[in-house]
C-alpha positions as CSV (number, residue, x, y, z in Angstrom):
1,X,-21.8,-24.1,44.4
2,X,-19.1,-21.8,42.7
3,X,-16.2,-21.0,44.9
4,X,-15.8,-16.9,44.9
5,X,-11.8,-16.2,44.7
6,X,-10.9,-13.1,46.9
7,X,-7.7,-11.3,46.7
8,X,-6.6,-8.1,45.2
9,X,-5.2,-7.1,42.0
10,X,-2.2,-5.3,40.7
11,X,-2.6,-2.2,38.4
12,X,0.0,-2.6,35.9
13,X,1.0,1.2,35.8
14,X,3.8,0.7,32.7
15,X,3.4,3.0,30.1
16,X,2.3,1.7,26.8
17,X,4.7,2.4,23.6
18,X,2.9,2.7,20.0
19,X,3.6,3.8,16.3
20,X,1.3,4.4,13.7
21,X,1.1,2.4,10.9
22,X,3.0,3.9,7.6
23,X,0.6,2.9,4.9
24,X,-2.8,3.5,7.2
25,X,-2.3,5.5,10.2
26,X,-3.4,3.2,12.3
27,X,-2.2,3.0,16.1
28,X,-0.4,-0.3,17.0
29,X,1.3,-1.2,20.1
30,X,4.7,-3.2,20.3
31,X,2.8,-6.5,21.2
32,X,0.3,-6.2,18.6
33,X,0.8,-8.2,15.1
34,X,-0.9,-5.2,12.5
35,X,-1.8,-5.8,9.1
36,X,-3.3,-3.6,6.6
37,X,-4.1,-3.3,2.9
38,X,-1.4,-0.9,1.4
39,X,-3.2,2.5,0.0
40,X,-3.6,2.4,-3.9
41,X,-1.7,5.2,-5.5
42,X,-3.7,6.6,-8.6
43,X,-2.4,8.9,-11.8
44,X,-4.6,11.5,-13.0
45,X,-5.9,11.1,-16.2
46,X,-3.5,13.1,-17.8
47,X,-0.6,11.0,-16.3
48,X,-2.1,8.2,-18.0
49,X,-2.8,10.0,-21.6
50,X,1.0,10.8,-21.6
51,X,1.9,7.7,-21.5
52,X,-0.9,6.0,-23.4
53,X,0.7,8.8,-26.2
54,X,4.2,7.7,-26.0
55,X,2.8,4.4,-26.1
56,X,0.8,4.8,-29.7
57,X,4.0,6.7,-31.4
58,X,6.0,4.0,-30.0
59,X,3.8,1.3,-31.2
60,X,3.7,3.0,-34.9
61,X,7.4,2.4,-35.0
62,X,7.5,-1.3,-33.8
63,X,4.0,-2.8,-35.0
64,X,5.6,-6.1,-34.8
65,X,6.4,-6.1,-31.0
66,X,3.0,-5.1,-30.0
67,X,3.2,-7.6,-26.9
68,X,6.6,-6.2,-25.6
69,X,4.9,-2.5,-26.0
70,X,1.8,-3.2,-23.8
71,X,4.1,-4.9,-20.9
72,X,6.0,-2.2,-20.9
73,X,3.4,0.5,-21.4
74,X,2.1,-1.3,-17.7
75,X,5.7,-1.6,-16.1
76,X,5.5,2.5,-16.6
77,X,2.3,2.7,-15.2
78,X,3.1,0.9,-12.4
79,X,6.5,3.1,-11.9
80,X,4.8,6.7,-12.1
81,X,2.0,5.4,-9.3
82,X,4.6,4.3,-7.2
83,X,6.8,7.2,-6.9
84,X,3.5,9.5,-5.3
């Protein structure tokens, strides 16, 4: 037979503290561990054609450091989403 406990229990009446979450909003409390995919940052299409522009008269000038053009054609990309 299972032994019934009887007693009484304490309300714990402390206020709880929270902060949203910078990159999704959501509500965490100070105990919690959150984690959260960061929200992608995207360039319009004609953020992109700018640069893919610069890119081409760039890549006219240098045809033989194609590689070092595309890597840094990217590292731009990368910069411009980052700074919305």
């Amino acid at each position: 037979m299972a032994s019934i406990r009887k007693g009484t229990r304490e309300m714990n009446n402390e206020p709880v503290t929270w902060t949203a979450c910078l990159d999704c909003g959501k509500r965490v409390t100070g105990d919690s561990i959150h984690t959260c995919s960061p929200q992608l940052k995207t360039l319009t299409d004609d953020e992109i054609e700018e640069f893919a522009y610069a890119f081409e008269l760039w890549q006219l000038n240098n045809p033989d450091k194609a590689l070092e053009g595309i890597k840094d054609f990217a590292r731009a990309i990368l910069r411009k989403a980052q700074e919305k």
